[in-house]
C-alpha positions in Angstrom: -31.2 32.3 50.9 -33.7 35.3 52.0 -31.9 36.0 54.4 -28.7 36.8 52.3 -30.9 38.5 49.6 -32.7 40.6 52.0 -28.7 41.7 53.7 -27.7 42.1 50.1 -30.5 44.3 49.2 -29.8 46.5 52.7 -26.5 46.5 51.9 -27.4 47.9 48.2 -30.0 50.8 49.9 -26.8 51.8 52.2 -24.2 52.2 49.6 -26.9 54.3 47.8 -27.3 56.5 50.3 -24.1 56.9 51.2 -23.3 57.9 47.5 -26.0 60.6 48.0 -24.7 62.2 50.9 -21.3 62.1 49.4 -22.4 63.5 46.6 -24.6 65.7 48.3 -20.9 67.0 50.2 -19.4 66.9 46.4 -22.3 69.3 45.1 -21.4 72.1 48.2 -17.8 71.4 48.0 -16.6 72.0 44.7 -19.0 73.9 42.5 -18.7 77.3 43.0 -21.4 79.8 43.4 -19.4 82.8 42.1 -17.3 83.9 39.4 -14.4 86.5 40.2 -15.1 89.5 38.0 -12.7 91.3 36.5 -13.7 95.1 37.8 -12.1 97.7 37.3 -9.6 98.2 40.2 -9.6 102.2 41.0 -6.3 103.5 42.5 -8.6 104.5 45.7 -10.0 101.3 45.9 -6.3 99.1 46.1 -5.0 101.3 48.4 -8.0 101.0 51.0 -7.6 97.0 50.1 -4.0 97.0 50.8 -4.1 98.9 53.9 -7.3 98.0 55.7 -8.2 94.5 55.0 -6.0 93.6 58.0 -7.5 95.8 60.2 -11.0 95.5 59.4 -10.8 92.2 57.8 -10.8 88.8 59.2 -8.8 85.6 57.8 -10.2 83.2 56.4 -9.2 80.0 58.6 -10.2 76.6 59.5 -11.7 77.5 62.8 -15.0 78.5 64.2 -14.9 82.0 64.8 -15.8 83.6 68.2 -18.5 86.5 67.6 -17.8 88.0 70.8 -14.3 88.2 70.9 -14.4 89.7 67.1 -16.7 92.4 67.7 -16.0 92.7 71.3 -19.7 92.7 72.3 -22.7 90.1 72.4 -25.2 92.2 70.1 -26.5 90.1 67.2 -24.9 89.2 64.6 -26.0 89.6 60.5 -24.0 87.8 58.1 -24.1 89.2 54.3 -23.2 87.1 51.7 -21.7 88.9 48.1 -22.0 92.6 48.9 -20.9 93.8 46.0 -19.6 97.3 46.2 -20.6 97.1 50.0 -22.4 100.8 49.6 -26.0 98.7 51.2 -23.9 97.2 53.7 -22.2 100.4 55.1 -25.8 102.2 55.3 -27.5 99.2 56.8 -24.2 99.1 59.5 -24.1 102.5 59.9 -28.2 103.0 60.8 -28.0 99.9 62.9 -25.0 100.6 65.5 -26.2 97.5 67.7 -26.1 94.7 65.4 -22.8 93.4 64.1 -22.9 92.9 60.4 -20.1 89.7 58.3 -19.6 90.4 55.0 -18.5 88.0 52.7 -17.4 88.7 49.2 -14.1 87.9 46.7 -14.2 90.9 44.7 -11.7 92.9 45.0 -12.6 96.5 44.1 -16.0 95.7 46.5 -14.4 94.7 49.5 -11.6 97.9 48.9 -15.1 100.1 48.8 -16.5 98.8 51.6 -13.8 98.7 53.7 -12.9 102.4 52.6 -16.4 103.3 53.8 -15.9 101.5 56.8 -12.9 103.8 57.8 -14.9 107.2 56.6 -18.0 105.9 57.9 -16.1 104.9 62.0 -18.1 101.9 61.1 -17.4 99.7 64.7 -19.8 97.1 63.8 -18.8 96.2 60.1 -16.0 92.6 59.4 -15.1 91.4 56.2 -14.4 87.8 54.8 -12.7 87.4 51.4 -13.2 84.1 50.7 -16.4 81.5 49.3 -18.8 81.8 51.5 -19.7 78.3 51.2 -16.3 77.4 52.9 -16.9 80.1 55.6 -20.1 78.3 56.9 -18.8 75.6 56.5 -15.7 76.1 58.6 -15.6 79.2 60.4 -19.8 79.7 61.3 -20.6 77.7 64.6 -24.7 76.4 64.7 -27.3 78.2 65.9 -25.1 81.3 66.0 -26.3 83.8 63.6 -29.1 86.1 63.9 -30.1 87.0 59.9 -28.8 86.0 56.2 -28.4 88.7 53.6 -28.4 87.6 50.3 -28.8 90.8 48.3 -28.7 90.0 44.2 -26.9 87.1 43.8 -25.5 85.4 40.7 -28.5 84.7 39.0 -27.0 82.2 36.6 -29.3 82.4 34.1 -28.2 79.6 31.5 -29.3 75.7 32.3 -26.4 74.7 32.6 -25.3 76.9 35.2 -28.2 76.9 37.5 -25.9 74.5 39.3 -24.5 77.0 40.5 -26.9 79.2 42.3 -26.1 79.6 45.9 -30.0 79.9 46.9 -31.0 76.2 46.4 -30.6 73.2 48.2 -28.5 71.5 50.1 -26.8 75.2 50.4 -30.2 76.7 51.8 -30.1 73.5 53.9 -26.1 74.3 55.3 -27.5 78.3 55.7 -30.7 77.8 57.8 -28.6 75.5 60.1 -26.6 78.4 61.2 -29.4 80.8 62.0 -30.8 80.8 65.4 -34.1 79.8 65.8 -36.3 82.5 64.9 -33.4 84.0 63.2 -34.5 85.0 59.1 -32.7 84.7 55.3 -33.8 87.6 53.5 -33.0 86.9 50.1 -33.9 89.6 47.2 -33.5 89.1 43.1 -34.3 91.0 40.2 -34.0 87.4 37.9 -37.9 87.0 37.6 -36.9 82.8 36.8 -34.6 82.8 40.0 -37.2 84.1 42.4 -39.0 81.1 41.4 -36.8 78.4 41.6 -35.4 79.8 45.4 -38.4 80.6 46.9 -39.2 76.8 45.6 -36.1 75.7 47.2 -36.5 77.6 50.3 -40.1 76.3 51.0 -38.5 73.2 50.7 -35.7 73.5 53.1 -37.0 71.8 56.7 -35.4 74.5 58.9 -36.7 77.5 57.3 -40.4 78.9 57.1 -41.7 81.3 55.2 -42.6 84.7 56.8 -45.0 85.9 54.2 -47.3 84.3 51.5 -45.2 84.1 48.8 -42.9 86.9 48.3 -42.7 89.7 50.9 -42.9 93.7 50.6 -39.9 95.7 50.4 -38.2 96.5 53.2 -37.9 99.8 54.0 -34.5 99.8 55.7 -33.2 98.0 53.0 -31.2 100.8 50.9 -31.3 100.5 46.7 -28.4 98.7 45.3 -26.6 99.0 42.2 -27.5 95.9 41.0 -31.1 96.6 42.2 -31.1 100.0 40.0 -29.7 98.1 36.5 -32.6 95.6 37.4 -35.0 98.3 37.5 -33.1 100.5 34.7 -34.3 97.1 32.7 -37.8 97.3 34.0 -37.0 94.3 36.0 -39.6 93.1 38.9 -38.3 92.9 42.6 -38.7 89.9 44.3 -37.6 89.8 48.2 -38.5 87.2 50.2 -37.8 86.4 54.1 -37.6 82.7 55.8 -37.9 82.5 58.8 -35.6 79.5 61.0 -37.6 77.2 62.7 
């Protein structure tokens, strides 16, 4: 009769962790960590959308995607998640000409900005995803492959009920770090004083990833002002930045 109770009991422990994991999968899979926003949608901005998305873009597909063979060299590789209107992103390309830089974003009017700066800018070294980023890592980002995380100003979702949705917090920190290459770094920034909390919390806490500074780090001076950054400061908002580093 032990015997039985104590199979019972394992039995019990499994199906409870297996109801984590899945749930775990559940939590990535099917709450989003974005909200399309309804931008205005300038004249300039479609037609740069409509005409070079399928030559500077790259679709979205169930298949891991071959860095080499996209960019047509082996230099590093920076992946950028939610650029916004991409005007960061095309300085940050443009001043590094041997690292390839992934964008991923699914706002319109940003990725028609970016990718009309990639055209005036010759940008060589500049991609674009539209699509949740959450499904690219998961299906299109091999391990061990990418070199840095940019995660400039994300959603901070700032009611309880939301916070759900924050990308930065595990287990999405957790699917992240396992893409970076060891000693490859997430450099996440936010003007949302409750949010730099809570992720620099969650980072600590994710195994892969170490932190690079005490706390939060000092501004990075090859990291250009944003727009977002500049209504954060317009609102006398404190800058917090902080870099992990893969272990």
């Amino acid at each position: 009769m032990k015997n039985i109770g104590n199979k019972i009991e394992n039995n019990q422990k499994d199906n409870i962790e297996k109801k984590s994991l899945l749930d775990e999968e559940s939590f990535k899979r099917t709450i989003k960590t974005f909200a399309i926003r309804c931008g205005h949608f300038t004249s300039s901005e479609k037609k740069d959308y409509e005409e070079l998305l399928p030559i500077y873009g790259i679709q979205y597909q169930n298949e891991l995607l071959d860095f080499e063979k996209t960019f047509g060299n082996k230099n590093p590789v920076v992946i950028e998640i939610g650029f916004g209107m991409g005007k960061a992103t095309a300085i940050i390309a443009e001043n590094n000409p041997n690292i390839n830089y992934l964008g991923i974003e699914v706002h319109k009017p940003g990725i028609g900005k970016l990718l009309g700066e990639i055209k005036n800018r010759s940008l060589k070294n500049l991609r674009i995803i539209e699509k949740d980023a959450i499904e690219v890592l998961e299906n299109m980002i091999l391990e061990q492959s990418v070199d840095a995380f940019h995660i400039f100003f994300p959603d901070p979702w700032q009611k309880k009920r939301h916070q759900k949705r924050r990308l930065i917090q595990r287990p999405r920190t957790d699917l992240i770090s396992s893409k970076l290459k060891k000693g490859g770094y997430l450099y996440f920034v936010t003007d949302w004083l409750p949010y730099a909390v809570f992720g620099l919390e969650q980072l600590e806490n994710t195994p892969l990833l170490k932190n690079m500074y005490d706390g939060y780090c000092p501004h990075q001076d090859w990291r250009p002002e944003t727009r977002f950054e500049q209504k954060g400061l317009d609102a006398n908002r404190v800058i917090n930045e902080m870099m992990f580093q893969r272990i």
